[in-house]
Structure formats: C-alpha cells, structure tokens
VOPAGU-2260 file (C-alpha; in pm, 1 decimal, decimal comma):
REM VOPAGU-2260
SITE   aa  ch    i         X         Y         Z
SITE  UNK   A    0    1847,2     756,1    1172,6
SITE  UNK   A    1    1889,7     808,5     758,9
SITE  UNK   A    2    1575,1     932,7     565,0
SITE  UNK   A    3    1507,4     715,9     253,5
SITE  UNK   A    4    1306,4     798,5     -11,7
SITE  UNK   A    5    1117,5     511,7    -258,7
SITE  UNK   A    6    1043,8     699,9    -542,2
SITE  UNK   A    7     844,0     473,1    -857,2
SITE  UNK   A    8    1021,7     458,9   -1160,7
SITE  UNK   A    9     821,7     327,5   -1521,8
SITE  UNK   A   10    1042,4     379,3   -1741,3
SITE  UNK   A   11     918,7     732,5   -1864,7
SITE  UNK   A   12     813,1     882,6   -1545,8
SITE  UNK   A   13     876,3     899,2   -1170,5
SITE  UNK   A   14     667,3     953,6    -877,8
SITE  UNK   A   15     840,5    1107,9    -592,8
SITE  UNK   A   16     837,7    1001,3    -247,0
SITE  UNK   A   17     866,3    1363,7    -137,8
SITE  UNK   A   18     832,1    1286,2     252,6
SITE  UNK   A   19    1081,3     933,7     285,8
SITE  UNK   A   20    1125,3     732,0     566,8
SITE  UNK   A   21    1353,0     732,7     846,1
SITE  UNK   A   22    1514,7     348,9     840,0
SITE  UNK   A   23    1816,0     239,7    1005,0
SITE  UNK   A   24    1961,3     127,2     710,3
SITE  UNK   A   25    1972,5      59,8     311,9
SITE  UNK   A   26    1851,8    -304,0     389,2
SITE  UNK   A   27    1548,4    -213,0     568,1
SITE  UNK   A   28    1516,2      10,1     293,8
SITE  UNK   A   29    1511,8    -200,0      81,9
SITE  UNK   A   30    1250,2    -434,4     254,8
SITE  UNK   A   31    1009,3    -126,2     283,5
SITE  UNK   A   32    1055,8    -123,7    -117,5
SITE  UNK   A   33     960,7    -487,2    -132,2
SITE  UNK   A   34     674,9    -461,0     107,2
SITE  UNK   A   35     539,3    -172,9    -124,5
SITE  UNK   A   36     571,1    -374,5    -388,7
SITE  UNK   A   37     372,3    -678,1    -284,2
SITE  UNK   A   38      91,4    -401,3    -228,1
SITE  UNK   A   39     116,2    -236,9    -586,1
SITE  UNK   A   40     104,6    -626,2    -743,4
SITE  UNK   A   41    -186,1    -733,5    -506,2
SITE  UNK   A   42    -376,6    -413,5    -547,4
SITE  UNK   A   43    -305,4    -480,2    -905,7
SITE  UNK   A   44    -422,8    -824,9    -920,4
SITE  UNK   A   45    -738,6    -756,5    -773,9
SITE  UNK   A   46    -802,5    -484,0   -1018,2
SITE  UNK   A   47    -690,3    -677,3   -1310,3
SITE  UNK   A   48    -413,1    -434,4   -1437,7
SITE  UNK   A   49     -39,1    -515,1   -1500,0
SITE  UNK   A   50     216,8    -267,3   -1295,4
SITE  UNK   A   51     447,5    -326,1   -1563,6
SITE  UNK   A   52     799,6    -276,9   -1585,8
SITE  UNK   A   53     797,3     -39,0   -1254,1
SITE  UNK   A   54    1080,4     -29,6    -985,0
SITE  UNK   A   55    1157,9     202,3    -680,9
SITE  UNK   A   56    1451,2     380,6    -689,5
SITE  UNK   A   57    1593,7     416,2    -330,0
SITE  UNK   A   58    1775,7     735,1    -253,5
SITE  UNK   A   59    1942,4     844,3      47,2
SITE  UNK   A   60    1832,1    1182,3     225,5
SITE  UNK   A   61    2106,4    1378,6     -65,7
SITE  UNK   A   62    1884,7    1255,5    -307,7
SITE  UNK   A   63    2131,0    1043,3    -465,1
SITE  UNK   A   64    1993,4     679,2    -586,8
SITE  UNK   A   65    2179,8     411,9    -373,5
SITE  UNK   A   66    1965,9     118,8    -512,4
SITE  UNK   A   67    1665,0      -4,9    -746,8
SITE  UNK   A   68    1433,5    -258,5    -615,3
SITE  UNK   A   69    1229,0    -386,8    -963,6
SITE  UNK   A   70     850,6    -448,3    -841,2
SITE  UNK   A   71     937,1    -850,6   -1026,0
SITE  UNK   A   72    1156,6    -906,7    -726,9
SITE  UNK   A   73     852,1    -853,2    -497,6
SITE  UNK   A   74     709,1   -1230,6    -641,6
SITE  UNK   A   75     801,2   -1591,0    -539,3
SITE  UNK   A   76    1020,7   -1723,5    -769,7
SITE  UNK   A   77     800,3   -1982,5    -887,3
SITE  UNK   A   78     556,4   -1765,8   -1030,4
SITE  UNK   A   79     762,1   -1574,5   -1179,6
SITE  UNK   A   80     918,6   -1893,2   -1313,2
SITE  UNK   A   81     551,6   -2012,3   -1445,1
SITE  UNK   A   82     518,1   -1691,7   -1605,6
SITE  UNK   A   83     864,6   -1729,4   -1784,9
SITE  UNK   A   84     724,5   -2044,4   -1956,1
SITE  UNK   A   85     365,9   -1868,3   -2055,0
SITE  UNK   A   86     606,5   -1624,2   -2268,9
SITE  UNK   A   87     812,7   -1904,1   -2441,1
C-alpha cells in the first residue's frame, strides 16, 4: 500500500509529516487531510484562534506533492458562505 505524507503548509513555513500513512490511495488521502482538518478548526474553535490560511500538502512516499487540501475545504459550505458575507 503507498505511504502518504500530510505535511501543513502556512504560507511561510511547513511542518513535516515525517512518519506518513500507508493509504490505498490519493483519495483516501485526501480524506485523512480533511479529517485532520476538521480537528485543527475544532481544536481551534474551542481555543478561540484562527488556523488561517493553512493547507496540507499531500506527497507521495518520493516526496513529491501530488495534491493540496486547503484547511477552508474542511467546512460546510454554508458557513463558509455566511462568513463570505461578514467580509463584504
């Protein structure tokens, strides 16, 4: 089975998933990204702090980036809609 590795990207610095999973493929990869995620926000939430502009960036077990999952993606569409209109 591949190794992935979900390594948290801010813009100016990365935090690497030195260990990885093994997944059977880039789309449960990519749900393991988006399951992190909805951690990060809810431990966030609960803490009162803003994650930012953070994403994972996937890479496959060469250590080449296959995909980026931005930690937005990890909230329902309607909030994220609601918080569109805050910013207007």
């Amino acid at each position: 089975m591949p190794r992935y590795f979900l390594h948290i990207d801010d813009g100016t610095q990365r935090i690497e998933d030195h260990e990885g999973s093994e997944l059977p493929d880039l789309a449960a990869a990519r749900n393991e990204a988006l399951g992190a995620a909805r951690q990060l926000w809810a431990a966030a939430i609960l803490d009162q702090r803003d994650i930012g502009v953070r994403s994972f960036s996937i890479a496959d077990g060469n250590g080449t980036v296959v995909d980026t999952v931005r930690m937005d993606m990890a909230l329902p569409r309607s909030l994220l809609d609601r918080l569109a209109g805050l910013h207007r």
